[in-house]
N, C-alpha and C positions, 0 to 999 in steps of 0.2 A: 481594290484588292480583287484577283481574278485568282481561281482557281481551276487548274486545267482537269475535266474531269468528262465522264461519259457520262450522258445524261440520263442514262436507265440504272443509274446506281451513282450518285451526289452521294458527297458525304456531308451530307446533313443531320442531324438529328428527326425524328419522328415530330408532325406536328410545329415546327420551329419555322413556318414563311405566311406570313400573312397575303400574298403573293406570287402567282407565277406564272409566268407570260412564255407563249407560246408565238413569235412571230417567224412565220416562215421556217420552221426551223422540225418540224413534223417530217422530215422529208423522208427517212430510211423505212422500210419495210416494217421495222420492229417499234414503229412508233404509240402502240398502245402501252409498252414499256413505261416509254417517257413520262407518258401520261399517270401512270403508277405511280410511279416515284414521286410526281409532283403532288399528286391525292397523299402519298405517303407526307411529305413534306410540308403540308397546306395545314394548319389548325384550322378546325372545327370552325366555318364559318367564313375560311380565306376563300380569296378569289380567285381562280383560274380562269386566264385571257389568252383567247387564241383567234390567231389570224392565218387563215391558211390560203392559197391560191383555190380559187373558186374550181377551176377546170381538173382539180385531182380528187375534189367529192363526188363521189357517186352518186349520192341520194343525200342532200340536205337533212330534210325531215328526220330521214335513218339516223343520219349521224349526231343530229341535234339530240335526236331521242334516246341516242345509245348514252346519253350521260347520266340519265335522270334516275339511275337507282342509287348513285351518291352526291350530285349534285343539283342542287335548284337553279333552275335556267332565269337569269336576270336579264342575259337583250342580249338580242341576235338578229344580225344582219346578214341578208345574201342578195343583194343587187347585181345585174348581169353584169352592168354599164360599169360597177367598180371593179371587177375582176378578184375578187375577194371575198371571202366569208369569213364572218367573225362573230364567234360565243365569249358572252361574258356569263362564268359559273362560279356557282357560290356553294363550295361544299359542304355537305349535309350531314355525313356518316363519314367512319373508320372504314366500312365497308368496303374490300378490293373491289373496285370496279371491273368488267368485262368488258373487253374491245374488239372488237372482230377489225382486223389491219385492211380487211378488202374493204372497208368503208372509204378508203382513200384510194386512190389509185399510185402507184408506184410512181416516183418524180425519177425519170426518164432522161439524160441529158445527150444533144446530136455531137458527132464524132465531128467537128471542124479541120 
């Protein structure tokens, strides 16, 4: 069952995903939204998994770090050779999280 919807407002219930996977898919400017919604959507304890393209982090550390007022960081990977970074988060709090979107760098695509 798919439900076609924008992902900075799911019609989910509050609390109802034990769950929620972030791959590739961080890409528009307003992507700290996303990330809202999905803290909004997580009970207390679920996991948030994200995988994003290494070369649109700015600063790892930064961005690893910018989780930690509502989530506990369980394992993160940033190898150059994979081309990839990935946080596995385990949320903590209700707490709104804050995002600063310049932690990522805008996904850019060439005019072919």
């Amino acid at each position: 069952l798919v439900t076609a919807c924008n992902i900075a407002d799911v019609p989910l219930p509050n609390e109802s995903l034990d769950m929620a996977v972030f791959s590739l898919s961080l890409m528009g400017t307003d992507w700290p939204k996303f990330i809202s919604e999905a803290q909004r959507c997580l009970k207390v304890r679920g996991i948030l998994y994200i995988a994003e393209v290494q070369s649109r982090v700015v600063d790892f550390e930064l961005f690893r770090s910018s989780f930690v007022t509502s989530f506990e960081v369980i394992k993160t990977e940033n190898v150059k050779e994979k081309y990839f970074v990935k946080l596995i988060l385990r949320k903590t709090t209700n707490k709104p999280i804050q995002l600063n979107s310049d932690l990522l760098k805008p996904c850019l695509y060439k005019r072919r």
